[in-house]
C-alpha positions as CSV (number, residue, x, y, z in Angstrom):
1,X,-7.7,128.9,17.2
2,X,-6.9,129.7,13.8
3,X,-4.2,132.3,14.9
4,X,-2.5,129.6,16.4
5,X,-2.5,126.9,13.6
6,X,-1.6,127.2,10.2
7,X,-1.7,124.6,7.9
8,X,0.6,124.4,4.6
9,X,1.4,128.7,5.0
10,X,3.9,128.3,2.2
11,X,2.7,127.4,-1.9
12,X,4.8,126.2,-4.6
13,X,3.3,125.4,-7.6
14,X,5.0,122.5,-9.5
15,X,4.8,122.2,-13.4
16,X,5.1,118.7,-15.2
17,X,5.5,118.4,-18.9
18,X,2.5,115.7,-18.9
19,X,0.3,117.8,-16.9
20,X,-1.6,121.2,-17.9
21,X,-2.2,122.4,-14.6
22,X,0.6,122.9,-12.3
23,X,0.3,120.9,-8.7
24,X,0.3,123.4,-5.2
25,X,2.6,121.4,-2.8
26,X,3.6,122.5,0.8
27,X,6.7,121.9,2.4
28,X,5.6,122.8,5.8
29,X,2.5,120.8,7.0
30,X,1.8,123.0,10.1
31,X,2.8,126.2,11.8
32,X,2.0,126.3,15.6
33,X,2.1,129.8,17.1
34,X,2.3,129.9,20.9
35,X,2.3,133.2,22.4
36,X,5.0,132.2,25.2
37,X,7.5,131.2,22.1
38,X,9.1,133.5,20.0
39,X,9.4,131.8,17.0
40,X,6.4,129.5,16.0
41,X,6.8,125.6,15.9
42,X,7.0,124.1,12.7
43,X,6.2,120.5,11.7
44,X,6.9,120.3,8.0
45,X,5.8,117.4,5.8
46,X,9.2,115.7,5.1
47,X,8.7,114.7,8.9
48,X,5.0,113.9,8.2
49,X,6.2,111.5,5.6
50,X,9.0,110.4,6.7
51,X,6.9,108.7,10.1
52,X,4.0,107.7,8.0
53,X,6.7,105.3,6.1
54,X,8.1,104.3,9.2
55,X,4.9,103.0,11.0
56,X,4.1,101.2,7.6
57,X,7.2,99.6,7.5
58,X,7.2,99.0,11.5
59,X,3.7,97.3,11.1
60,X,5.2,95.2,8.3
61,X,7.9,94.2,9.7
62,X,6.1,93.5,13.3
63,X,3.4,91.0,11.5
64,X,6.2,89.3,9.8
65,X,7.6,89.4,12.8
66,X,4.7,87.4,14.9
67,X,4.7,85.2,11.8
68,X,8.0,83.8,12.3
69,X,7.3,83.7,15.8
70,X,9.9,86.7,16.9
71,X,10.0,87.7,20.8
72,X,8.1,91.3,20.7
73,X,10.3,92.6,23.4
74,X,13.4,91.9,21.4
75,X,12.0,93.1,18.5
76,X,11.3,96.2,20.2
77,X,15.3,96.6,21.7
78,X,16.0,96.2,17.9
79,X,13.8,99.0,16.2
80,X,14.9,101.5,19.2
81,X,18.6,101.3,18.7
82,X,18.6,100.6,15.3
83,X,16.7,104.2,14.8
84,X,19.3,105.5,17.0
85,X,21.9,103.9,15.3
86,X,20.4,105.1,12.0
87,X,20.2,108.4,12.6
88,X,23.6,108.4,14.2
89,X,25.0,106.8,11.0
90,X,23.2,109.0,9.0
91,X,24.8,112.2,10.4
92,X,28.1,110.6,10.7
93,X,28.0,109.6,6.5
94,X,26.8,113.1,5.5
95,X,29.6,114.9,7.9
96,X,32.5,112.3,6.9
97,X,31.4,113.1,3.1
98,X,31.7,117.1,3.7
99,X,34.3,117.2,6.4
100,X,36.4,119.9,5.0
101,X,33.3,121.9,5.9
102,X,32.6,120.7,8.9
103,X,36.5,120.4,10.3
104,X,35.9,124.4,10.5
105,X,32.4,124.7,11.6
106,X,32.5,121.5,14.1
107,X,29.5,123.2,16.3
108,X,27.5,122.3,13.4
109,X,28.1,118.8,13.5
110,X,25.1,117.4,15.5
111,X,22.7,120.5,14.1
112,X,20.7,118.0,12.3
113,X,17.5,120.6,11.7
114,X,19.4,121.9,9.4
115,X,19.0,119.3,7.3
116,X,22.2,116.7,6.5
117,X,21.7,112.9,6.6
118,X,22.2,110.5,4.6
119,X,20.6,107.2,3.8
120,X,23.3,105.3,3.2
121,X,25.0,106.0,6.2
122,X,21.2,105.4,8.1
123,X,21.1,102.1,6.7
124,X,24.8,101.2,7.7
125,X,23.8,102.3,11.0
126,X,20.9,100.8,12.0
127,X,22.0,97.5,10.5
128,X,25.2,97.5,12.9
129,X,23.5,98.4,16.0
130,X,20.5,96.1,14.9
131,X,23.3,93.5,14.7
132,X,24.3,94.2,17.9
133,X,21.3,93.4,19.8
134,X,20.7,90.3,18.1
135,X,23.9,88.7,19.0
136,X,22.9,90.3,22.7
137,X,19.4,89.1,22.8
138,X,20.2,85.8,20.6
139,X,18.0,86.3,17.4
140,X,18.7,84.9,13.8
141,X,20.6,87.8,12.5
142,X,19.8,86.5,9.0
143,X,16.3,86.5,9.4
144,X,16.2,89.5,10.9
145,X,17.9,91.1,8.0
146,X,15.3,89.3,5.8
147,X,12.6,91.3,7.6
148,X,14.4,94.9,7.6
149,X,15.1,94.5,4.1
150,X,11.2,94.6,2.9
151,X,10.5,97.0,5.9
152,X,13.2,99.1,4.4
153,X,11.8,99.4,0.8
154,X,8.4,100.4,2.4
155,X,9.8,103.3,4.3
156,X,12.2,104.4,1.3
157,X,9.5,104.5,-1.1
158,X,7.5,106.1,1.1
159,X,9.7,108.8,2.1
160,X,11.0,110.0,-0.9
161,X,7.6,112.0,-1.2
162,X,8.9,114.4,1.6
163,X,11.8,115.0,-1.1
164,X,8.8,116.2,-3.6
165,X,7.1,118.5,-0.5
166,X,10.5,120.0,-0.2
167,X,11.3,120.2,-3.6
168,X,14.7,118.6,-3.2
169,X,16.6,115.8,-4.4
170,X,16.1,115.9,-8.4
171,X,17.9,115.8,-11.0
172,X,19.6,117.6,-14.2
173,X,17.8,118.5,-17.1
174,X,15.1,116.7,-19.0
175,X,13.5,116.7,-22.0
176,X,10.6,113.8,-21.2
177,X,7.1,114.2,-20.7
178,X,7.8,113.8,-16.7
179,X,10.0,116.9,-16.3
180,X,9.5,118.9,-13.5
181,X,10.3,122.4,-12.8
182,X,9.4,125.2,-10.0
183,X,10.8,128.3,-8.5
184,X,12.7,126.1,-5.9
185,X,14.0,123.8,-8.5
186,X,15.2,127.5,-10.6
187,X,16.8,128.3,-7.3
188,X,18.8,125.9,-6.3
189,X,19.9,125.0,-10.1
190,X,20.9,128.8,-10.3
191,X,22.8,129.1,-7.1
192,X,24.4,125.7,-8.1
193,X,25.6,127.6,-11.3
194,X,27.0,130.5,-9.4
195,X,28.7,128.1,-7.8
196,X,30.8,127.0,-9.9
197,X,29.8,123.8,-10.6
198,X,31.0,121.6,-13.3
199,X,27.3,120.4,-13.7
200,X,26.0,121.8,-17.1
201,X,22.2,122.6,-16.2
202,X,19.9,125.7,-17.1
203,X,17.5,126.9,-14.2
204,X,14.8,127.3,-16.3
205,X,14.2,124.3,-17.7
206,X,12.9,120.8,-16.4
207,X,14.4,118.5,-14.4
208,X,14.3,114.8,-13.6
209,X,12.2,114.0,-10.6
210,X,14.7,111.6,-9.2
211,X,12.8,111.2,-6.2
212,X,9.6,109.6,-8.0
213,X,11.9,107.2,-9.5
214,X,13.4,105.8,-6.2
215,X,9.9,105.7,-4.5
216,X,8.4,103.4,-7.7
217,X,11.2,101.5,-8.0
218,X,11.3,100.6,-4.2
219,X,7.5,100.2,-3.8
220,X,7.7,97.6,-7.0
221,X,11.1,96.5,-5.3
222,X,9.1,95.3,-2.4
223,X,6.4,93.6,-4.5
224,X,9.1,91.6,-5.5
225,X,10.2,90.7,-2.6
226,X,7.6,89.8,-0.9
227,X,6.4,87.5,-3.8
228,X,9.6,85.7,-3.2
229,X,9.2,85.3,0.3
230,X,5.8,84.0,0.3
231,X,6.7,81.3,-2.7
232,X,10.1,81.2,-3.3
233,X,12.2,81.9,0.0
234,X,15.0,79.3,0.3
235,X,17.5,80.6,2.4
236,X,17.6,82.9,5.2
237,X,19.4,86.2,4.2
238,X,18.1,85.7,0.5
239,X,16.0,88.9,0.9
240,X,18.4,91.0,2.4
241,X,20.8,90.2,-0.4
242,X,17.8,90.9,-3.1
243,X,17.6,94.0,-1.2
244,X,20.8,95.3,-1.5
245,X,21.0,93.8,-5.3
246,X,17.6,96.1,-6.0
247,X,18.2,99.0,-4.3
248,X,21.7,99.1,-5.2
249,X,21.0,99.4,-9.4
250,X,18.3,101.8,-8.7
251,X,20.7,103.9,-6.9
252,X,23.8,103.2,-9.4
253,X,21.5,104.7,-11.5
254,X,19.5,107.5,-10.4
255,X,22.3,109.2,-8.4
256,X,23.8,109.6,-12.0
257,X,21.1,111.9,-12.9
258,X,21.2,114.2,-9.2
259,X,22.8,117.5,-8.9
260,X,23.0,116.8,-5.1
261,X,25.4,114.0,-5.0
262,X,28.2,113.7,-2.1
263,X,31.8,113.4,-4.3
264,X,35.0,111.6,-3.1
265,X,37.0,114.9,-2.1
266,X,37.9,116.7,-5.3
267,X,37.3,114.1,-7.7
268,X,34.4,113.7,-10.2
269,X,33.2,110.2,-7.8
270,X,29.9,110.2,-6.3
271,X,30.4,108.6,-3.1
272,X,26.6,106.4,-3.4
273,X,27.3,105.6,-6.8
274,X,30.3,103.8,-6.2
275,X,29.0,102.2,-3.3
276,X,25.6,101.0,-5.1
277,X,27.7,99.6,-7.6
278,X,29.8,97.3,-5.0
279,X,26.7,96.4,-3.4
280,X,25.1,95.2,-6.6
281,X,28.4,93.2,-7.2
282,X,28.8,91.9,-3.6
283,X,25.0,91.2,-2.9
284,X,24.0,89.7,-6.8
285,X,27.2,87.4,-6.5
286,X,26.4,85.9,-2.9
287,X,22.8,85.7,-4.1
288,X,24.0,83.3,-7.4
289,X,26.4,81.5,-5.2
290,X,23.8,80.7,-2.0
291,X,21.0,79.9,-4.5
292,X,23.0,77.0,-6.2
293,X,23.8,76.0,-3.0
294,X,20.4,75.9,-1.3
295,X,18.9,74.9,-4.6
296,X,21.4,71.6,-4.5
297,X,21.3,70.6,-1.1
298,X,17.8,72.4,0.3
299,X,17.4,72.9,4.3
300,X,14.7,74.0,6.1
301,X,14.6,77.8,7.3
302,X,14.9,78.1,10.8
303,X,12.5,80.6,12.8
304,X,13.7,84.0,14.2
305,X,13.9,82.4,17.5
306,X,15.2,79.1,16.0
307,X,11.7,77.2,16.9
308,X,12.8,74.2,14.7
309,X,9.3,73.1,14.8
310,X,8.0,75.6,12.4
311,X,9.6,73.6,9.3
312,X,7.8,70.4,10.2
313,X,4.6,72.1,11.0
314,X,4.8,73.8,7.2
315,X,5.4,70.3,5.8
316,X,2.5,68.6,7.7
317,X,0.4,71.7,7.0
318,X,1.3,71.0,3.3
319,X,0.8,66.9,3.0
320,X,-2.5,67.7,4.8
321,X,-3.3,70.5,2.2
322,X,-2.5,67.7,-0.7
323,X,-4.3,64.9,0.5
324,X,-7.5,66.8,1.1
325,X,-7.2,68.1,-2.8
326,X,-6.3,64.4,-3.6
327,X,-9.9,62.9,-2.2
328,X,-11.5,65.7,-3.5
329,X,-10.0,65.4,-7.1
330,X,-11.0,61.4,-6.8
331,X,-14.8,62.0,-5.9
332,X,-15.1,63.9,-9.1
333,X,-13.2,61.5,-11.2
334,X,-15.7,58.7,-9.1
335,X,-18.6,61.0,-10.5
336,X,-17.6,61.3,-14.2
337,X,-16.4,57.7,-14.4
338,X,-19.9,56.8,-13.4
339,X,-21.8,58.7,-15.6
340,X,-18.9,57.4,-18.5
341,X,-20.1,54.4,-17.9
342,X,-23.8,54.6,-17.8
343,X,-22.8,57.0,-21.6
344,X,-24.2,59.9,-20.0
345,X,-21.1,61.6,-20.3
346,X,-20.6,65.3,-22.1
347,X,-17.5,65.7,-24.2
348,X,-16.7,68.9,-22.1
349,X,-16.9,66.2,-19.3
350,X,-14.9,63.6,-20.8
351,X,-12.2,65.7,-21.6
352,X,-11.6,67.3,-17.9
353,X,-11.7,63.3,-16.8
354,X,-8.1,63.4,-18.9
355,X,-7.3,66.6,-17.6
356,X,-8.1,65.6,-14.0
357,X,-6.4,62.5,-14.1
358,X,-3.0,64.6,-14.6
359,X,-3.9,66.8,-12.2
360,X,-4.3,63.8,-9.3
361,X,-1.0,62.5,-10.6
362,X,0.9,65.6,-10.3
363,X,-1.1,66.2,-6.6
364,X,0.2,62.4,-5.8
365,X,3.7,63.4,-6.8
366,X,3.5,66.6,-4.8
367,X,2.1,64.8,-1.3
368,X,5.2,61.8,-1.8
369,X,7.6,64.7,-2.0
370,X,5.9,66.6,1.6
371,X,5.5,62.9,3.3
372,X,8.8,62.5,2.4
373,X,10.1,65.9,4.2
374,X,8.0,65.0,7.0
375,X,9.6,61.8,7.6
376,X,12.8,63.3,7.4
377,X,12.0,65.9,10.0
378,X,10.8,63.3,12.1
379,X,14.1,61.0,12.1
380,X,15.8,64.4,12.5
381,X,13.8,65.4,16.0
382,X,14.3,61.5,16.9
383,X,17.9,61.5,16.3
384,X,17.8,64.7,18.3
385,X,15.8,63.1,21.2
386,X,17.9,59.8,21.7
387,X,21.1,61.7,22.2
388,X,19.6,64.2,24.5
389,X,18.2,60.7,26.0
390,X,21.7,59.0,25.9
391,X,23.3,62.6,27.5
């Protein structure tokens, strides 16, 4: 059995400036040798990774999902060919980015285990053909986006570790207390310099670990998020665009620091640069613009599957919510009045009557405002039902 499994074969030991010890790290998970194969299988921890970020994000995204009441089935048509669509986009944006390699070598074009995709073109990809099925299977495009968007930041932040197991994807030179360096790191930064390069870097020294950058800042990226969809969602789309305003400055900013960067042909233009910059430009300014205008005139945000119902529910689940912290606020006050008026009453006590009082005020406020969106919603689905009626 052992003959036929080995686990992480390959060690690279990886120095940080804040540590004293270097880390051991792996970039192959497991080596299966199978006497009828010539060449042993190899499942290597960027893969590991890589699917471990994907279920997260899957599971996410699928209890959101049955949240806002989303069809299973068409959620399912939507994550296989959007991963198709992904990984077809992927290939496509790395191969466009290097095609005066690739116009010569065009047998290597769909050799994808050779490494060659990038996320960019994934993300194009998989929102397109995710587009696609929704305007097939008739799902709120907007809200689906909403969803993918957190989902997204999950599986980016994980996967950047397979980045680190590799020891790929970092960037030039650093002085800080979180530099890393290793014999991969000395390689690739010397054959970089052979190269030619117009990078200035020296092999030996430290290097920003870009990819621990991108995985915080995505992880606390979908903190954020998620905060705003559970308290301060107003629009459908709004987290798609907070998506693509997050993501888009951490990648304006980190790809500045890589020494792996795809260039605009000859030029000194790192293709994701540029187009993390537009998408913080494009995304920030639509975000400003459909805040004001939701903020102004507010609606209610329709369900995945437009179940119109769910609004109402959230209001009457809300007014109910108020009252019962309304009767319960005026039992106490009934309580501390009493003893106030027998003079039995603490000063801690008499103050919180003051404080209490507010507090019922600002609940009464609060339950006029939800009765009030109730009773719209009501003349809304009344309106509704006397011109089906009238029809």
């Amino acid at each position: 059995m052992n003959n036929i499994f080995q686990f992480c074969p390959d060690k690279t030991e990886v120095f940080f400036s804040f540590l004293e010890n270097p880390l051991t790290i792996s970039s192959i998970f497991c080596q299966i040798n199978l006497p009828f194969l010539e060449n042993p299988i190899t499942i290597r921890w960027y893969g590991v990774i890589i699917a471990f970020g994907l279920t997260l994000a899957v599971l996410f995204g699928g209890r959101k999902a049955y949240v806002w009441k989303m069809d299973i089935n068409k959620m399912l048509d939507v994550l296989i060919y959007g991963a198709v669509g992904g990984i077809l986009g992927a290939r496509l944006y790395y191969v466009f980015s290097k095609w005066d390699y690739y116009s010569v070598h065009l047998d290597e074009i769909f050799q994808i285990w050779n490494g060659g995709l990038a996320i960019y073109g994934g993300l194009i990809g998989g929102i397109i053909a995710g587009l696609i099925v929704c305007k097939v299977e008739k799902l709120n495009i907007l809200n689906l986006l909403d969803l993918c968007g957190m989902s997204f930041l999950i599986g980016q932040g994980i996967g950047r570790w397979g980045n680190f197991a590799n020891q790929e994807a970092f960037g030039m030179n650093t002085d800080s207390f979180i530099g890393m360096y290793s014999v991969k790191t000395e390689a690739y930064l010397t054959q970089l310099v052979n190269s030619g390069t117009e990078l200035v870097v020296d092999p030996t020294k430290p290097v920003h670990p870009t990819f621990l950058y991108e995985s915080l800042w995505c992880i606390m990226s979908f903190i954020i998020l998620y905060i705003v969809c559970q308290k301060f969602r107003k629009f459908s789309g709004q987290l798609f665009l907070g998506y693509g305003l997050l993501y888009g400055m951490e990648r304006a900013i980190v790809e500045g620091m890589r020494t792996d960067s795809l260039y605009i042909g000859d030029t000194n233009l790192r293709v994701s640069q540029l187009l993390s910059l537009g998408l913080v430009i494009v995304c920030g300014t639509l975000l400003v613009v459909f805040t004001i205008k939701y903020t102004k005139n507010p609606k209610p945000i329709e369900g995945v599957d437009y179940f119109n119902e769910i609004p109402l529910y959230r209001h009457r689940k809300k007014a109910a919510e108020l009252k019962a912290e309304t009767e319960k606020i005026n039992e106490e006050l009934t309580v501390l009045k009493a003893k106030n008026e027998a003079e039995l009453l603490t000063k801690a006590e008499s103050k919180k009557i003051a404080s209490l009082e507010e507090k019922l005020r600002k609940a009464h406020e609060d339950l006029a405002k939800a009765e009030e969106k109730v009773a719209i919603q009501d003349a809304k689905k009344a309106a509704k039902a006397a011109k089906k009626s009238k029809a």
